[in-house]
PDB file of N, CA, C and O in Angstrom:
ATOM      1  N   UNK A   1      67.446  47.778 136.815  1.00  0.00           N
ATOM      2  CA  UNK A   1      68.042  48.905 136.128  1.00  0.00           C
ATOM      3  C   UNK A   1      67.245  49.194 134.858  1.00  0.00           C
ATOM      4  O   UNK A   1      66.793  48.291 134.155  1.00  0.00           O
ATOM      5  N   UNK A   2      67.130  50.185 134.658  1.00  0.00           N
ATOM      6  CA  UNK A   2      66.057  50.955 133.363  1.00  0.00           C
ATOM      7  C   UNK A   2      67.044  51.143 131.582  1.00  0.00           C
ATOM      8  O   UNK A   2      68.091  51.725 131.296  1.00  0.00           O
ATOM      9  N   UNK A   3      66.217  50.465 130.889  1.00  0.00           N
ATOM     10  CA  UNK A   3      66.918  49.881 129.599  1.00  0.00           C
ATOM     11  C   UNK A   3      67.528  51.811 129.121  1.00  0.00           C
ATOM     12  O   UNK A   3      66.814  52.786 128.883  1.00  0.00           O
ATOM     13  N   UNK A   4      68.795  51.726 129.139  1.00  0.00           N
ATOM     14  CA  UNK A   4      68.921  53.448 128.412  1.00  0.00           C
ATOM     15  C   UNK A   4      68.107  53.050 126.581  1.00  0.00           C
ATOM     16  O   UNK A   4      68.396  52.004 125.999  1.00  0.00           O
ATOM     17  N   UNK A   5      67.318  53.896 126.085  1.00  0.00           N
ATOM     18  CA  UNK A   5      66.618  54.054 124.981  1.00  0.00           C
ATOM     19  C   UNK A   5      67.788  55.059 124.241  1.00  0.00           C
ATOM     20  O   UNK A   5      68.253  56.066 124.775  1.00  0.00           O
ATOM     21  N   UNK A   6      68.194  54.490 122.737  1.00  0.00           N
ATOM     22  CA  UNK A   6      68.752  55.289 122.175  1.00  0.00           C
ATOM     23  C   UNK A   6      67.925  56.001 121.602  1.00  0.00           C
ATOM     24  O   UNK A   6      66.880  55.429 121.293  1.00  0.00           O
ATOM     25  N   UNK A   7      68.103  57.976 121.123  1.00  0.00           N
ATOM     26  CA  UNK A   7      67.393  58.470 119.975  1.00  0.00           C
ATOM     27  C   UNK A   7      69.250  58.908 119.242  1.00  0.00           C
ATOM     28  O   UNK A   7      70.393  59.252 119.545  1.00  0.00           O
ATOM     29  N   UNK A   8      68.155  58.478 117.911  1.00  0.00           N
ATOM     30  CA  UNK A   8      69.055  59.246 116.914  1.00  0.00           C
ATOM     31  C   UNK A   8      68.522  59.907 115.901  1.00  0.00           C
ATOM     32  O   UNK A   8      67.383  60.117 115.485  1.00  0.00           O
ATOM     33  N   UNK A   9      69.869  60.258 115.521  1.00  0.00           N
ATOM     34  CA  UNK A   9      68.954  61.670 114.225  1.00  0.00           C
ATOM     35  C   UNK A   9      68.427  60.780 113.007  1.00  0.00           C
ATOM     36  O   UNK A   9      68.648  59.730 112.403  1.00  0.00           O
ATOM     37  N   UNK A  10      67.760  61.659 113.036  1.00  0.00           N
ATOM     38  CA  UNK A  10      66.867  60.584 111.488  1.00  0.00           C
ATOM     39  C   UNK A  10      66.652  61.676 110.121  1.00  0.00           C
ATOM     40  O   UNK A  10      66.330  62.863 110.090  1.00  0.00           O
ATOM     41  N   UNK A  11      66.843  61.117 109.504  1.00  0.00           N
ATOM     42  CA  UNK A  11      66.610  62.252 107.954  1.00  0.00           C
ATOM     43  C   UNK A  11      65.027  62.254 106.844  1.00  0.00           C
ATOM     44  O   UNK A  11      64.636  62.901 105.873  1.00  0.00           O
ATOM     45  N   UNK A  12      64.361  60.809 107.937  1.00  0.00           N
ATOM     46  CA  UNK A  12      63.249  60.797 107.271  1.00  0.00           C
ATOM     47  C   UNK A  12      62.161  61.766 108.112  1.00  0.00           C
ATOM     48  O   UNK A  12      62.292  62.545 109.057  1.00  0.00           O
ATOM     49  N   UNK A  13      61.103  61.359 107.355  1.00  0.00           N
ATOM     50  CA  UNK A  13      59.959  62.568 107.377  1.00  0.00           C
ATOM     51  C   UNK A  13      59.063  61.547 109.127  1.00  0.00           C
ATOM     52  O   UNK A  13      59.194  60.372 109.471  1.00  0.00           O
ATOM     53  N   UNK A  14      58.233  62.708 109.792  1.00  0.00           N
ATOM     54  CA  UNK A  14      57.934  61.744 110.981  1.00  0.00           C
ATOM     55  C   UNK A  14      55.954  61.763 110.353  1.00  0.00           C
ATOM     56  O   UNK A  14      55.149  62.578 109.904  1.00  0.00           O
ATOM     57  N   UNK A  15      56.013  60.210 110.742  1.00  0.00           N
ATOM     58  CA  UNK A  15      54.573  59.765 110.023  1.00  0.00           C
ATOM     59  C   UNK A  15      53.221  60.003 111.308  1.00  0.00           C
ATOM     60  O   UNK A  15      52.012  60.138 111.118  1.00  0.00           O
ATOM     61  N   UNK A  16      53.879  59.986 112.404  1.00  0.00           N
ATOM     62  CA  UNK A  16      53.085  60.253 113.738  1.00  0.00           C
ATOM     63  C   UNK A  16      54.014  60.999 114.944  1.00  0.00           C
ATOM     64  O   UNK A  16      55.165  60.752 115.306  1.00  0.00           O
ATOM     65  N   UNK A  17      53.096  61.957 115.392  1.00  0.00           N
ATOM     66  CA  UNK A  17      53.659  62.531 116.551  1.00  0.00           C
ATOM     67  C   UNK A  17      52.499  62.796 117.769  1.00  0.00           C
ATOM     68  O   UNK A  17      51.498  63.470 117.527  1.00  0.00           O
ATOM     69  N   UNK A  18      52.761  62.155 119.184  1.00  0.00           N
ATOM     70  CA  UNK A  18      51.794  62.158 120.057  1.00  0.00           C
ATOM     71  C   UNK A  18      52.321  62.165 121.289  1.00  0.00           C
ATOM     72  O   UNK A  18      53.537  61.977 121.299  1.00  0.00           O
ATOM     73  N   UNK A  19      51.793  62.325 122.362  1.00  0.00           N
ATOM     74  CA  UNK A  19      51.997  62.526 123.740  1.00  0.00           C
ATOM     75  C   UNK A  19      51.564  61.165 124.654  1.00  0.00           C
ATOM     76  O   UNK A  19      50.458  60.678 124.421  1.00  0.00           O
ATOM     77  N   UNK A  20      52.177  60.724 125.392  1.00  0.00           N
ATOM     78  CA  UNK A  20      51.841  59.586 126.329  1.00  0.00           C
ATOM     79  C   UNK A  20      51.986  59.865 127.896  1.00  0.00           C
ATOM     80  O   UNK A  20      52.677  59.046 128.501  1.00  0.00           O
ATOM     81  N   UNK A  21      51.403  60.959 128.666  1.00  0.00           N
ATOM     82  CA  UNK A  21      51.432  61.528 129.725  1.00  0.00           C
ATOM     83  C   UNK A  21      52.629  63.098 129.260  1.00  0.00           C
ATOM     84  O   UNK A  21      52.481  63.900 128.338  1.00  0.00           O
ATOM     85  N   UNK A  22      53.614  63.041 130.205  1.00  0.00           N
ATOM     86  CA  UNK A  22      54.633  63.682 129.599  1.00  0.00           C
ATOM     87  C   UNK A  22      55.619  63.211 128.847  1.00  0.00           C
ATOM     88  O   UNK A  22      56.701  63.794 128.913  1.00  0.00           O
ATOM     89  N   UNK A  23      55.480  62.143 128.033  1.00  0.00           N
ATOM     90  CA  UNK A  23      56.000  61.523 127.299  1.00  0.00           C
ATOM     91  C   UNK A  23      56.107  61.949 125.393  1.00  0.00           C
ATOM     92  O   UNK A  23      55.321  61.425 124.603  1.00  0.00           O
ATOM     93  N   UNK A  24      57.129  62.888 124.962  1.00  0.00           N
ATOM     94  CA  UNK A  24      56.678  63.028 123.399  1.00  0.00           C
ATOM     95  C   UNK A  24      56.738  62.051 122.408  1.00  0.00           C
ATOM     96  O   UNK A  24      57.947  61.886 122.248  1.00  0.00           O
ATOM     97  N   UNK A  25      55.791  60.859 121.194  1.00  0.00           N
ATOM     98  CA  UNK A  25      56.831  59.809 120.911  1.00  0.00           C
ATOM     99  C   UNK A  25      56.374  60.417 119.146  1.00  0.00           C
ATOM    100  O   UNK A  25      55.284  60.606 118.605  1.00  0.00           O
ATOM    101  N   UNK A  26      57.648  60.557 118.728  1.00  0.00           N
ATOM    102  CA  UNK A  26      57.676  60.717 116.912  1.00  0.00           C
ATOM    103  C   UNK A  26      57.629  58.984 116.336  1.00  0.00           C
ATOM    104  O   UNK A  26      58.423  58.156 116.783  1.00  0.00           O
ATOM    105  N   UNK A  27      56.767  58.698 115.485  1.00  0.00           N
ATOM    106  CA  UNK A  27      57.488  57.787 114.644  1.00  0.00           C
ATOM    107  C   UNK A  27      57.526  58.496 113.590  1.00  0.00           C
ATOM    108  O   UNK A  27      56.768  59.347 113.124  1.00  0.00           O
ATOM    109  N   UNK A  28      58.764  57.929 113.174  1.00  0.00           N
ATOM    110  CA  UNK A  28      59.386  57.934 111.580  1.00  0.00           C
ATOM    111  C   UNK A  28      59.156  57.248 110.511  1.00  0.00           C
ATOM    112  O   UNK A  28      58.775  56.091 110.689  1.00  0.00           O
ATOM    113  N   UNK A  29      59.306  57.721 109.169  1.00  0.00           N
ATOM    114  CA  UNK A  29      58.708  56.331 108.228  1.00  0.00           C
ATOM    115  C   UNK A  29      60.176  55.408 108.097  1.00  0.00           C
ATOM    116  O   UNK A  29      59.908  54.285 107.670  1.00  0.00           O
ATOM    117  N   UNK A  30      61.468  55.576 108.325  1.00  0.00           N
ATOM    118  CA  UNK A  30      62.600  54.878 108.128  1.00  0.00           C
ATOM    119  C   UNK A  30      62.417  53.716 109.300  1.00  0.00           C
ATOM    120  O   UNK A  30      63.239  52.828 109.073  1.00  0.00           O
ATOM    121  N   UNK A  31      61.693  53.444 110.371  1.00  0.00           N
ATOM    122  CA  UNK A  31      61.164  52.690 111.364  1.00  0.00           C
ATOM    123  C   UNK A  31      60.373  51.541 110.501  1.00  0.00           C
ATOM    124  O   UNK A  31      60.080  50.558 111.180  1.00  0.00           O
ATOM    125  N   UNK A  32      60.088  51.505 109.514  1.00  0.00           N
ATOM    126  CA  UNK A  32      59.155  50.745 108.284  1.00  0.00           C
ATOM    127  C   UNK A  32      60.119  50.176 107.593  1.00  0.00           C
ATOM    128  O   UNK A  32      60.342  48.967 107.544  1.00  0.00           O
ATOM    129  N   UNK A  33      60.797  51.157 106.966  1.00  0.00           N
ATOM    130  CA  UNK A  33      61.545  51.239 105.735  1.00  0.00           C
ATOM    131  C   UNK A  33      62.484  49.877 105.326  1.00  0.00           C
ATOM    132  O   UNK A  33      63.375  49.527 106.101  1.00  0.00           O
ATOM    133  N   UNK A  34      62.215  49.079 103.979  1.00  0.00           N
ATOM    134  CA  UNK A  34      62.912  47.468 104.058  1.00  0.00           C
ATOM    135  C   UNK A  34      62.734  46.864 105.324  1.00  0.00           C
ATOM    136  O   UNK A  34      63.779  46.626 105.929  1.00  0.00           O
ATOM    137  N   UNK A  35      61.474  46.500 105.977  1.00  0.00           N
ATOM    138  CA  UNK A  35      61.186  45.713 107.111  1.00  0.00           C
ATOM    139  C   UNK A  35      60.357  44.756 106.664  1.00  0.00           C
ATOM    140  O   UNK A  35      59.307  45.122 106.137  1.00  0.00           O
ATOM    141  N   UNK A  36      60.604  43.570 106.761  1.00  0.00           N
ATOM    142  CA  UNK A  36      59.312  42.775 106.866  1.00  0.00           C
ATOM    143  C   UNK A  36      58.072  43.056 107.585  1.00  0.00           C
ATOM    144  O   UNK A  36      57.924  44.046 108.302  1.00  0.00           O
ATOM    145  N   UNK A  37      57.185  42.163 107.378  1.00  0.00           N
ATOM    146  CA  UNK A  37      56.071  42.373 108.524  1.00  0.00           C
ATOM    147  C   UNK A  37      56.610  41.625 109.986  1.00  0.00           C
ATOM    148  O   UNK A  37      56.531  41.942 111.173  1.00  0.00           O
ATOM    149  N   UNK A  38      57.001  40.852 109.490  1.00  0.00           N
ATOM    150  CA  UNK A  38      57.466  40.380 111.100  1.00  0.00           C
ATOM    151  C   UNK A  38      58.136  41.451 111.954  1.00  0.00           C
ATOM    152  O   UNK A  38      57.892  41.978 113.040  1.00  0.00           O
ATOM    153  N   UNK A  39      59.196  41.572 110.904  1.00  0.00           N
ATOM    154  CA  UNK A  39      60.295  42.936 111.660  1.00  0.00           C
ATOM    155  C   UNK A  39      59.096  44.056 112.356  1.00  0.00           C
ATOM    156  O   UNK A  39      59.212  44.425 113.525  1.00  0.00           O
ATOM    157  N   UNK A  40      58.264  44.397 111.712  1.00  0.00           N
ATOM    158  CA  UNK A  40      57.393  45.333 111.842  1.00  0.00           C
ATOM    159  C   UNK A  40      56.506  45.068 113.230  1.00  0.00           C
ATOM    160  O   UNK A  40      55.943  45.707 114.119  1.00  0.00           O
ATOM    161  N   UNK A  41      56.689  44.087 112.935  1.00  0.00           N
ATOM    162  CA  UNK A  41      55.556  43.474 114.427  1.00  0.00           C
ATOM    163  C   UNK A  41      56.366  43.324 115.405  1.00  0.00           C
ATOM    164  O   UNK A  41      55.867  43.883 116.382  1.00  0.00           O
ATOM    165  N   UNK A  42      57.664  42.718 115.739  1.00  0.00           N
ATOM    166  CA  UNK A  42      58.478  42.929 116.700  1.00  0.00           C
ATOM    167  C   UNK A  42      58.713  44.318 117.179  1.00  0.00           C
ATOM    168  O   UNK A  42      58.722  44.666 118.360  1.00  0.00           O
ATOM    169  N   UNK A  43      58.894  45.037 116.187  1.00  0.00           N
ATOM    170  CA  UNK A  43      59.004  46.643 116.388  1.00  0.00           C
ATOM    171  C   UNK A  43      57.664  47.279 117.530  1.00  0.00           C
ATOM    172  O   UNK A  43      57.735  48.091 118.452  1.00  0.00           O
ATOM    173  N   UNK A  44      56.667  46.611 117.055  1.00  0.00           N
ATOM    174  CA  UNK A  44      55.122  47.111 118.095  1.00  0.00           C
ATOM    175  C   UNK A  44      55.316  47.053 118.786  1.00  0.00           C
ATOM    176  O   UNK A  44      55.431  47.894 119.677  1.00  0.00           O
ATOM    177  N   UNK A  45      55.524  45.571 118.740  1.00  0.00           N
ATOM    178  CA  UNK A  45      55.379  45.002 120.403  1.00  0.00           C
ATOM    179  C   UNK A  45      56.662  45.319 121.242  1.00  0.00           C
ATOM    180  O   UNK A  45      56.485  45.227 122.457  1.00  0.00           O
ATOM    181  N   UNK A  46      57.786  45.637 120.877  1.00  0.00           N
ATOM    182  CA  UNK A  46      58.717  46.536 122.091  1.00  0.00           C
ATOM    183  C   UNK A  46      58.264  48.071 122.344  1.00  0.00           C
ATOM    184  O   UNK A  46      58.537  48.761 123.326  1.00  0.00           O
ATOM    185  N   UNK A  47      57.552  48.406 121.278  1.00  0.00           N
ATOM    186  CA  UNK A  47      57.552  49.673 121.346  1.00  0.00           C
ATOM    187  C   UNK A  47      55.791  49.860 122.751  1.00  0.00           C
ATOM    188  O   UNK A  47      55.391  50.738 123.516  1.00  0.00           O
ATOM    189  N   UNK A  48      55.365  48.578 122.385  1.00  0.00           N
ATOM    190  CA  UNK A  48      54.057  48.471 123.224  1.00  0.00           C
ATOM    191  C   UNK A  48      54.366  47.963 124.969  1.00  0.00           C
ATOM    192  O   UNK A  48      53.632  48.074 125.951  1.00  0.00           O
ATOM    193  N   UNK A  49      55.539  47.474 124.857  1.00  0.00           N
ATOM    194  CA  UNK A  49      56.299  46.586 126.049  1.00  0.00           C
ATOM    195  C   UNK A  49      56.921  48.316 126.448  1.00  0.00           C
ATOM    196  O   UNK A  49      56.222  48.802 127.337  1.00  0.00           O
ATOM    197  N   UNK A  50      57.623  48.910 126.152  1.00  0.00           N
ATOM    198  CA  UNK A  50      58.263  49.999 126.502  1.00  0.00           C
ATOM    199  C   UNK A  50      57.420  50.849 127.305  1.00  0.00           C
ATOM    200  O   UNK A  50      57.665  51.197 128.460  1.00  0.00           O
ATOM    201  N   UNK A  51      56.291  51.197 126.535  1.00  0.00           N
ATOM    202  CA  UNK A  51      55.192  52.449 127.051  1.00  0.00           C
ATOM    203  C   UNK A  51      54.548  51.609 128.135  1.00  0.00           C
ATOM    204  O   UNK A  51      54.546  52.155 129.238  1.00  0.00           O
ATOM    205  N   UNK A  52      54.127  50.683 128.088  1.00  0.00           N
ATOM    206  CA  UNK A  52      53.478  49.834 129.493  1.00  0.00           C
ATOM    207  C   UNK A  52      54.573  50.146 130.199  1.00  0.00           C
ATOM    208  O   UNK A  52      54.554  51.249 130.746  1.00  0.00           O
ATOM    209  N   UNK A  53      55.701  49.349 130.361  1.00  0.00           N
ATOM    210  CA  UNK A  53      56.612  49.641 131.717  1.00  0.00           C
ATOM    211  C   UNK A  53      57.156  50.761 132.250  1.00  0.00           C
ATOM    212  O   UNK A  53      57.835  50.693 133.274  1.00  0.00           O
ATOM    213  N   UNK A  54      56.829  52.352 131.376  1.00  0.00           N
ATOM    214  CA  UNK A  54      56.981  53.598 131.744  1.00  0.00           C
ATOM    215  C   UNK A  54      55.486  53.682 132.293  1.00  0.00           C
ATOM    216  O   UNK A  54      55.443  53.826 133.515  1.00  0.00           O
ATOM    217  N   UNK A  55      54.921  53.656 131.998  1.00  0.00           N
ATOM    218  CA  UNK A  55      53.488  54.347 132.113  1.00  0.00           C
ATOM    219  C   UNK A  55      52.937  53.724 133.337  1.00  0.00           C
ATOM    220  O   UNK A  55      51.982  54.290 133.869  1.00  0.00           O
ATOM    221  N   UNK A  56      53.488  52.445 133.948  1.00  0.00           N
ATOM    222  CA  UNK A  56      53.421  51.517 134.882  1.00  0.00           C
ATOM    223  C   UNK A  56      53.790  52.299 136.554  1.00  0.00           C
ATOM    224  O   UNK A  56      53.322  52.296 137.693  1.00  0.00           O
ATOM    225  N   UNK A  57      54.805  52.848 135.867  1.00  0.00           N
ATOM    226  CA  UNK A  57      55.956  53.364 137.213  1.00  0.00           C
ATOM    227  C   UNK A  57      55.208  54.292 137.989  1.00  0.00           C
ATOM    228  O   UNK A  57      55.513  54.459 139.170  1.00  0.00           O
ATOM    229  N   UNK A  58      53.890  55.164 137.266  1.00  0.00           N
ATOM    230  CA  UNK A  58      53.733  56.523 137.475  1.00  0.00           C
ATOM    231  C   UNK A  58      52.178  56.230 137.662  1.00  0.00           C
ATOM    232  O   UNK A  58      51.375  57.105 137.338  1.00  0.00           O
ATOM    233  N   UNK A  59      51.723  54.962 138.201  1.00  0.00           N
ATOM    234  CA  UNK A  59      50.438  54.179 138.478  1.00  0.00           C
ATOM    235  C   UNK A  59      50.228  54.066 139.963  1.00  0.00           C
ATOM    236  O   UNK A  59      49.246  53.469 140.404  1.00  0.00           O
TER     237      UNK A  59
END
């Protein structure tokens, strides 16, 4: 079964916006915001784990 991805509204400003096939992905700077680096690095790497297992399906 396919993880449902929440979006929510965000009030911060978006620091990147790009395309991953038909895929749109915004980051935000509140995605940073009071994070450690660790926090920050866990954040990649799901966000790097996510786009592999979409981008996988359509291979």
């Amino acid at each position: 079964m396919k993880e449902k991805i929440e979006v929510k509204e965000s009030e911060s400003m978006i620091v990147d916006k790009f395309k991953l096939g038909s895929t749109q992905v915004e980051i935000y700077n509140d995605a940073y915001k009071n994070k450690t680096k660790e926090d920050i690095e866990k954040i990649l790497k799901r966000i790097a784990y996510i786009v592999q297992n979409e981008t996988n399906i359509y291979q």
